[in-house]
C-alpha positions as CSV (number, residue, x, y, z in Angstrom):
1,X,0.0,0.0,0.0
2,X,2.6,2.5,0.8
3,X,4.3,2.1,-2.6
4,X,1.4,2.5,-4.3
5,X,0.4,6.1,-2.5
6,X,3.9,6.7,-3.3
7,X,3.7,6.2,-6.5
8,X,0.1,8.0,-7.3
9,X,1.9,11.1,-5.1
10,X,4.6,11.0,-7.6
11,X,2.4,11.0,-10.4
12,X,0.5,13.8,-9.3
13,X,3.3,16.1,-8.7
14,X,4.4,15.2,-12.2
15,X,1.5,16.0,-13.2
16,X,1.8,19.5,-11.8
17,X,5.2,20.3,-12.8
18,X,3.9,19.2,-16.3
19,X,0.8,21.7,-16.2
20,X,3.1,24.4,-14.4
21,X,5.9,24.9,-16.9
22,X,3.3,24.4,-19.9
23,X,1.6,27.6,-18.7
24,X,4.8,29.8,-17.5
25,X,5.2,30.1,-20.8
26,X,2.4,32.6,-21.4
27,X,2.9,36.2,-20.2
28,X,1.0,37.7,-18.0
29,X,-0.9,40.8,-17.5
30,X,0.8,43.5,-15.0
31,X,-1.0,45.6,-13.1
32,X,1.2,48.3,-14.9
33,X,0.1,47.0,-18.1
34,X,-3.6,47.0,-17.4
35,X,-3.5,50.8,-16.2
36,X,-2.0,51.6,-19.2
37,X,-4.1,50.2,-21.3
38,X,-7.3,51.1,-19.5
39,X,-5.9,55.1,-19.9
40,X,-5.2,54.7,-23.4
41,X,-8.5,53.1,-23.7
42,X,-10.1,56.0,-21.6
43,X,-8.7,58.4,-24.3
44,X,-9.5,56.2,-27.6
45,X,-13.0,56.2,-26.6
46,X,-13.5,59.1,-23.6
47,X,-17.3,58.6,-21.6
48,X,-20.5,60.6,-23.3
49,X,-20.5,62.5,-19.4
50,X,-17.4,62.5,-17.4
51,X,-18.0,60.8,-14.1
52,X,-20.8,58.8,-15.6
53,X,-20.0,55.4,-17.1
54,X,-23.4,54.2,-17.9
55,X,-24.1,57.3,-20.0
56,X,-21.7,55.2,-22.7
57,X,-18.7,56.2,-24.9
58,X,-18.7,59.8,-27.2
59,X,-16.8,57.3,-30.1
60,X,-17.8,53.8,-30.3
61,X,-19.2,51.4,-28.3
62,X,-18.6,49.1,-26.0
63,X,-17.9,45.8,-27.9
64,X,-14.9,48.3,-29.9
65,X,-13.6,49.6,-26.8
66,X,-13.1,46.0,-25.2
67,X,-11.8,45.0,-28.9
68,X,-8.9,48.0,-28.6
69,X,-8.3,47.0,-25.0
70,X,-7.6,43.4,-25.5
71,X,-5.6,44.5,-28.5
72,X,-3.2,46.8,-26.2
73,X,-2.7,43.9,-23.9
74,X,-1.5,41.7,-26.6
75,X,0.7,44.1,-27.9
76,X,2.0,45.4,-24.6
77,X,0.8,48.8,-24.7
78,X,1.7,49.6,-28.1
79,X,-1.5,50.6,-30.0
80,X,-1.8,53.2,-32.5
81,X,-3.3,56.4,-31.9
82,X,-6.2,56.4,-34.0
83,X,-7.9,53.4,-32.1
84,X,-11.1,55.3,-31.1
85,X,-12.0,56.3,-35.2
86,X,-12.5,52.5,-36.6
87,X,-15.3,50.9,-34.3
88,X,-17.2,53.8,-34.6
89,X,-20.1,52.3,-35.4
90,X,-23.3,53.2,-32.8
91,X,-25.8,55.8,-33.2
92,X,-24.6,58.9,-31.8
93,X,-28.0,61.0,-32.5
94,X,-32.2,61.2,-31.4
95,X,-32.1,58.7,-28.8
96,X,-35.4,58.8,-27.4
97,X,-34.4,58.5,-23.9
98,X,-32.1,61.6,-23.6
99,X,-32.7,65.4,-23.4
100,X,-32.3,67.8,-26.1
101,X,-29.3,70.1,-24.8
């Protein structure tokens, strides 16, 4: 018995050394990184009304602002500056359930 628990233990911790070195080879996310994206993506597409983030995005929409944020992570923070102009695809005019300024 205790060569067999001996040898299932092994094979677990095989098996995590295995799983561990197959994923260390991914890079991760910094906490650097992530603010820097999320300000670059804050300036790509800036909110409708500062302070208010269910008001939505004056360029854009959401699904292209998540889009240009995954993008800068994949790229380390290197994104071109013209980010906000290409998913610039939702109504920005007559929505019913806003007042006329």
């Amino acid at each position: 018995m205790s060569s067999n628990l001996k040898s299932v233990s092994l094979g677990f911790a095989l098996t995590c050394i295995a799983v561990g070195a197959m994923t260390s080879g991914a890079s991760s996310i910094t906490a650097d990184l992530a603010r820097k994206c999320s300000a670059l993506m804050a300036k790509a597409y800036p909110p409708r009304e500062p302070g208010n983030p269910a008001a939505g995005s004056a360029k854009g929409n959401g699904k292209a602002a998540q889009a240009y944020y995954q993008k800068c992570l994949a790229s380390n923070g290197k994104v071109d500056d013209n980010g906000g102009t290409q998913g610039n695809s939702a109504p920005q005019g007559n929505n019913p359930g806003t007042k006329p300024k």
